[in-house]
N, C-alpha and C positions, 0 to 999 in steps of 0.2 A: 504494500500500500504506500503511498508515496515517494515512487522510486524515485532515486535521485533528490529529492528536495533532503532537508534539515529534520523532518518529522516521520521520514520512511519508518515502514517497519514490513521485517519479513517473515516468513517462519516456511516451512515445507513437509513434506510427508515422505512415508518410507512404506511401503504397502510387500507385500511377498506373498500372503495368500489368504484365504477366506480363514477367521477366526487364530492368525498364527499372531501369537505373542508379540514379535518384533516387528510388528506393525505399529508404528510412527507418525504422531503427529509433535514437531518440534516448532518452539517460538525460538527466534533468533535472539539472544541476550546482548547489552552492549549494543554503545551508539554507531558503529558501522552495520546499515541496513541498505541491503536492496535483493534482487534478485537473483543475483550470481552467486552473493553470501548463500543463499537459501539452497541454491541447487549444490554448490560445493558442498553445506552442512547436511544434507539429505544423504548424497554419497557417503561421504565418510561415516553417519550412523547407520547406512547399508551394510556398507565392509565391518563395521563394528561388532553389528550382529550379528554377524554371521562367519562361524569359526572359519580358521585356517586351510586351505587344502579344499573348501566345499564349493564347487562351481558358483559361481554368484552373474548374474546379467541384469545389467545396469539400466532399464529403462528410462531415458527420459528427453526433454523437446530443447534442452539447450546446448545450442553447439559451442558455447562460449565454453561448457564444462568439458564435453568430450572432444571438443579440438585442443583444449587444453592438458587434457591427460594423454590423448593419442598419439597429435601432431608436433606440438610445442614443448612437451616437457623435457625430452633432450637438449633442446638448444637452451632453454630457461635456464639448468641446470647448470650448462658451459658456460651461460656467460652470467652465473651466481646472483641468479634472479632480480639483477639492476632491473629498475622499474617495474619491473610486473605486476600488478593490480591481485592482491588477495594469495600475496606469495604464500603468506601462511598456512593458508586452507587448501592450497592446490599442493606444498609437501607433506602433507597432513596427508591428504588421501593418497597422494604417490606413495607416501612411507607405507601405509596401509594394506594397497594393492598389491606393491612389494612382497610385504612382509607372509 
């Protein structure tokens, strides 16, 4: 809700199957709010749930998240994330997917 302006706020969902526990509705904490927060924090309490080794598929409509983990996160990494927008959240779930 109010992307971009001063009073944004985001939050996002994590869905996996009818009645399964690690179904996720998440509010974003903290004053950096908009949409990309949301889609990144969604991910990572995707991978969070779901233990190590267990196939996991990532549904979701923003290409901002998955050009960022697919395309970009190589180079991010070489050139030690100078500028990049939401470095945090995007090693967050690189470390994650990794791991």
């Amino acid at each position: 809700m109010n992307n971009g302006k001063h009073n944004a706020q985001c939050g996002s969902g994590v869905w996996f199957d009818h009645d399964d526990l690690r179904n996720q509705a998440l509010q974003i904490p903290g004053r950096d709010q908009s949409n990309q927060i949301g889609e990144l924090a969604a991910v990572i309490a995707a991978i969070t749930a779901t233990p190590p080794y267990q196939p996991l598929k990532i549904m979701t409509d923003s290409k901002y998240m998955t050009e960022g983990l697919t395309m970009h996160l190589e180079n991010w990494e070489n050139d030690r994330w100078i500028s990049i927008k939401n470095a945090t959240l995007f090693k967050k779930a690189a470390y994650l997917l990794r791991y």
